[in-house]
C-alpha positions as a Markdown table, in Angstrom:
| # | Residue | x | y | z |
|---|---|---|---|---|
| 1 | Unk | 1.7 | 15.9 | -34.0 |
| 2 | Unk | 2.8 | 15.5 | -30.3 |
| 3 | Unk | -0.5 | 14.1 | -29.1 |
| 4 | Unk | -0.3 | 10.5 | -31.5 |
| 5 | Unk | 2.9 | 10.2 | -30.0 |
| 6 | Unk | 2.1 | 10.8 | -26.2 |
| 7 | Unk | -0.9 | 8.6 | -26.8 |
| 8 | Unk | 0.9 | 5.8 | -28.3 |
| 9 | Unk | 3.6 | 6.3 | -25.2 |
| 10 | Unk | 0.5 | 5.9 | -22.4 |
| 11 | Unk | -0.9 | 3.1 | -24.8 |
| 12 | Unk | 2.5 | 1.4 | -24.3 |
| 13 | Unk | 3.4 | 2.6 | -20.7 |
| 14 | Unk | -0.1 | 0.6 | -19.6 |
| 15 | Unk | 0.6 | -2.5 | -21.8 |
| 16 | Unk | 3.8 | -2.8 | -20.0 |
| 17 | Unk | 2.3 | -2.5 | -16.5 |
| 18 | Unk | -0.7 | -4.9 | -17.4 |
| 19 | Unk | 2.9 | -7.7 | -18.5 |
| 20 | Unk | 4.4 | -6.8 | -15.3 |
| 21 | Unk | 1.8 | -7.4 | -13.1 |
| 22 | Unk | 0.7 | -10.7 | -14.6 |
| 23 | Unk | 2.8 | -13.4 | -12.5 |
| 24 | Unk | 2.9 | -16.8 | -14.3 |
| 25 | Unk | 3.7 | -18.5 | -10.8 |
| 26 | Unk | 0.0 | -16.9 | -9.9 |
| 27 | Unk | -0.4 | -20.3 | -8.1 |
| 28 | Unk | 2.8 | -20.4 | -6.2 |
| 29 | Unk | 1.9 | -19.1 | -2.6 |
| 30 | Unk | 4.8 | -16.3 | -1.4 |
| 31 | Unk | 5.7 | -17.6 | 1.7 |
| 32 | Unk | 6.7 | -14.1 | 3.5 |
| 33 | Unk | 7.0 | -15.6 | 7.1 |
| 34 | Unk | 7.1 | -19.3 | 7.7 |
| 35 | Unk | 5.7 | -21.3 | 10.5 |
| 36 | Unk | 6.4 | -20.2 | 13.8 |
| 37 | Unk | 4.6 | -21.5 | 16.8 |
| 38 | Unk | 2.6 | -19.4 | 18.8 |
| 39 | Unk | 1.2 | -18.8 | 22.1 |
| 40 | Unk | -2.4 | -20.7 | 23.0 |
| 41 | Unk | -3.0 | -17.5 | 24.3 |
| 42 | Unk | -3.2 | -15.7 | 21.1 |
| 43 | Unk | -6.5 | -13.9 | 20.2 |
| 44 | Unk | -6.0 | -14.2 | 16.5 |
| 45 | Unk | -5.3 | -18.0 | 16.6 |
| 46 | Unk | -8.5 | -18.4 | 19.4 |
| 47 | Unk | -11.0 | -16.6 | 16.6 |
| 48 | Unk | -9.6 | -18.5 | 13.8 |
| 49 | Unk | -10.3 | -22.0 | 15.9 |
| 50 | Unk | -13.5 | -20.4 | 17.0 |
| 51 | Unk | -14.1 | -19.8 | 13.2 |
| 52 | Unk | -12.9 | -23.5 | 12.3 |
| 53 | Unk | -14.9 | -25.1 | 14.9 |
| 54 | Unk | -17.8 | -23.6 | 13.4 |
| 55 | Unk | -17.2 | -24.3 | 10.1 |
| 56 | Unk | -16.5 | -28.1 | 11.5 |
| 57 | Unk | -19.6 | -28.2 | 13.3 |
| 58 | Unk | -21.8 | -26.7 | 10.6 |
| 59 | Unk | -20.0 | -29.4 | 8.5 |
| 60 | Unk | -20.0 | -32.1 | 10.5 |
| 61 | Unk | -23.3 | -34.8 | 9.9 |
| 62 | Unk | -23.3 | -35.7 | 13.6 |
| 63 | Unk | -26.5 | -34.4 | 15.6 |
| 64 | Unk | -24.2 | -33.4 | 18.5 |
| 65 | Unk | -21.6 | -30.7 | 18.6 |
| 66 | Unk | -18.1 | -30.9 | 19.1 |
| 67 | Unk | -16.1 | -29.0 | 21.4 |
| 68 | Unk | -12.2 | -28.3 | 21.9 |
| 69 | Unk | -11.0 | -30.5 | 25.0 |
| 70 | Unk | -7.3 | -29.5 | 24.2 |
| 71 | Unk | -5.1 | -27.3 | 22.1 |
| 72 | Unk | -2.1 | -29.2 | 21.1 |
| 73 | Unk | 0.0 | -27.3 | 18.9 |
| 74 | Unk | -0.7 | -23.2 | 17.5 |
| 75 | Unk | 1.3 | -21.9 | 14.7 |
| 76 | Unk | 1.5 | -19.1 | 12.1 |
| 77 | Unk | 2.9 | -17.9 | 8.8 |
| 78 | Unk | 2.5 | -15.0 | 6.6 |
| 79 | Unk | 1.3 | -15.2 | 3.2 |
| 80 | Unk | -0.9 | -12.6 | 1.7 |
| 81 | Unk | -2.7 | -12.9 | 4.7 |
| 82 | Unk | -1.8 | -14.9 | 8.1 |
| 83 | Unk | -2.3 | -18.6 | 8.6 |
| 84 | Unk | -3.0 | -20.4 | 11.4 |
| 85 | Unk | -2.2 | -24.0 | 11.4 |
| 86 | Unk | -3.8 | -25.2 | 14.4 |
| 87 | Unk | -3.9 | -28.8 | 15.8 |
| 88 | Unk | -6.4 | -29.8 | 18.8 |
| 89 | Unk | -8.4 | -33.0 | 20.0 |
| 90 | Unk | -12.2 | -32.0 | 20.1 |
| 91 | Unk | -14.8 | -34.0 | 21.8 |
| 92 | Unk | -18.5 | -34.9 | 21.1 |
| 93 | Unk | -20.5 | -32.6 | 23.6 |
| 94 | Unk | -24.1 | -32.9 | 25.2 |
| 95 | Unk | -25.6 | -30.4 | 23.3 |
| 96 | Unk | -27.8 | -31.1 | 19.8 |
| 97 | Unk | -27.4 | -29.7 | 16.9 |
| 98 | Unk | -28.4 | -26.4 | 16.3 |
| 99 | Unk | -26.9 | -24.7 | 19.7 |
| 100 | Unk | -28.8 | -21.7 | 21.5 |
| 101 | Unk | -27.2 | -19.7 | 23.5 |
| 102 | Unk | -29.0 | -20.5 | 26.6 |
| 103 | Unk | -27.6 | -24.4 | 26.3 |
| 104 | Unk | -25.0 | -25.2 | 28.6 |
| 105 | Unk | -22.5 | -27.7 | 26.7 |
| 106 | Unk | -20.2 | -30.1 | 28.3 |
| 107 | Unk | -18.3 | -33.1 | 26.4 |
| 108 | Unk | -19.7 | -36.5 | 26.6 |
| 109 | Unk | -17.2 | -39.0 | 29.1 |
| 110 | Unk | -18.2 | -42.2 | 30.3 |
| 111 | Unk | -20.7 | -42.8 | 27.7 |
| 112 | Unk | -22.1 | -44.4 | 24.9 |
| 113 | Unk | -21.7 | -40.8 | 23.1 |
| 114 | Unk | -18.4 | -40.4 | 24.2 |
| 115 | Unk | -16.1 | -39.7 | 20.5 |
| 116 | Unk | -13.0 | -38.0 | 20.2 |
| 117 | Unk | -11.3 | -37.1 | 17.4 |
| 118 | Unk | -8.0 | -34.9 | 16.6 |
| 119 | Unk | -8.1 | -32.3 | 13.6 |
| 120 | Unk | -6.0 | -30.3 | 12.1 |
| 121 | Unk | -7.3 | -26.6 | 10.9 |
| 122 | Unk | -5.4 | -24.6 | 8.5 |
| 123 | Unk | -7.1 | -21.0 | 8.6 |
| 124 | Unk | -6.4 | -18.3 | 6.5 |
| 125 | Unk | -7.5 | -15.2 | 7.9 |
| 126 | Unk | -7.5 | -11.0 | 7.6 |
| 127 | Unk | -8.6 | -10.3 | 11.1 |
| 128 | Unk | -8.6 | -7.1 | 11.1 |
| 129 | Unk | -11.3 | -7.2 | 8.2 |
| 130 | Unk | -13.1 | -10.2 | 10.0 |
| 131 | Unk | -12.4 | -12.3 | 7.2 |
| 132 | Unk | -11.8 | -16.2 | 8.0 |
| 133 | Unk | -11.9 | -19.0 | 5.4 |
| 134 | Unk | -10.9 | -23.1 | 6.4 |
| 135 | Unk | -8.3 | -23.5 | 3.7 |
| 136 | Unk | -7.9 | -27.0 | 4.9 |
| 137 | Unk | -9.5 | -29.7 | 7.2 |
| 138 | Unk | -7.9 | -32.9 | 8.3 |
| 139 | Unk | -9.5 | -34.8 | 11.4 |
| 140 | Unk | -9.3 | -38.8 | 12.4 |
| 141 | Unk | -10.8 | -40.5 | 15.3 |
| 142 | Unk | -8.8 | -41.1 | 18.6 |
């Protein structure tokens, strides 16, 4: 008569772990670390802009690509995974759209082509897993 009882025990142990895990503020990012600003140097933040320049170019409707002229401000939180907020003015380059490896790209000055723009990149990332995604793009003309 035991087993009904120990069954009915796990039955109910699970049910309260399935109610405990469920979070009704699902949608409420945990902010473990807020922003902090960082060093330009920093290899994370230079493959997540590497990463959002990509995703900004593959995006982007113009036939040239842009490149980074300047970083102007790096920082970072931790969430459930770290974000880099990164702020930079990038610059129409000489090189068409779709880039080979062979071209050698430098930005457009002095010319009809010339366009700058500043953008700020919010990047989520899991580096160590290689994941990157652009949580959030925001970039207006100079």
């Amino acid at each position: 008569m035991t087993r009904p009882c120990g069954l009915s025990a796990l039955l109910l142990t699970i049910l309260v772990a399935l109610v405990a895990s469920m979070d009704i503020h699902s949608n409420v990012l945990k902010v473990l670390r807020p922003f902090k600003t960082i060093e330009f140097s920093d290899g994370n933040m230079r493959q997540c802009l590497w990463f959002a320049m990509k995703e900004f170019n593959k995006e982007s409707e113009d036939k040239y690509i842009f490149l980074v002229s300047q970083i102007l401000q790096a920082q970072m939180q931790l969430t459930d995974r770290v974000e880099y907020m990164i702020e930079v003015e990038i610059a129409r380059s000489s090189c068409r759209k779709p880039l080979t490896n062979r071209e050698n790209c430098i930005i457009q000055e002095n010319s009809k082509l010339e366009k700058r723009m500043t953008c700020i990149f919010l990047v989520g990332a899991l580096p160590w897993n290689g994941d990157f995604s652009l949580l959030k793009k925001d970039c207006s003309d100079v």
